[in-house]
Steps between C-alpha positions, in 0.01 A plus 500: 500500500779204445840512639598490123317807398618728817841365359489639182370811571787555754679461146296770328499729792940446470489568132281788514692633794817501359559366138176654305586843674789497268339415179359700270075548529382361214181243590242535254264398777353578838537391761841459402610112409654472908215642605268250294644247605484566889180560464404165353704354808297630712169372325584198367701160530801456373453326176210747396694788572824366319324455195296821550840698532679277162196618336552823564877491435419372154264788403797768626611546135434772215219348342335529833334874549527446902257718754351410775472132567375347881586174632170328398305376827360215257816388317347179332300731292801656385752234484401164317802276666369497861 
C-alpha cells in the first residue's frame, strides 16, 4: 500500500472518529461511503480507488435505491475511465 493511500485513510479514520459520529446516519449504502472508501485503499492504487470512491459519491442520491455495494476486486469491469 502507497504512502498516499495510508494517508488518506488516516483522514477517513479522523472523520469517522470524530466528525461523522456527529452526523446524522443516513447512507443509503453499505459499507458506509468512509468505509468504502478505506476499503478500496487498501486494495487498490490511488487513482483506481479515487475514481472508484467519486463513483460512488455520485450514485449517493435519491434516484439511487442503495444496498449493499463491495469495493469491486476487478474495478475495470466496473469503471470504464481506468
Amino acid at each position: 500500500m502507497s504512502i498516499i493511500n495510508k494517508f488518506f485513510i488516516k483522514i477517513l479514520k479522523f472523520y469517522k472518529k470524530y466528525i461523522s459520529g456527529g452526523l446524522r446516519s443516513g447512507c443509503i449504502f453499505t459499507p458506509t461511503c468512509s468505509i468504502y472508501a478505506m476499503e478500496a485503499f487498501e486494495k487498490h492504487n490511488f487513482l483506481v480507488s479515487f475514481a472508484l470512491i467519486i463513483w460512488r459519491i455520485l450514485r449517493c442520491n435519491s434516484l439511487n435505491k442503495g444496498g449493499f455495494d463491495p469495493v469491486p476486486d476487478n474495478p475495470k469491469k466496473k469503471i470504464w475511465l481506468i
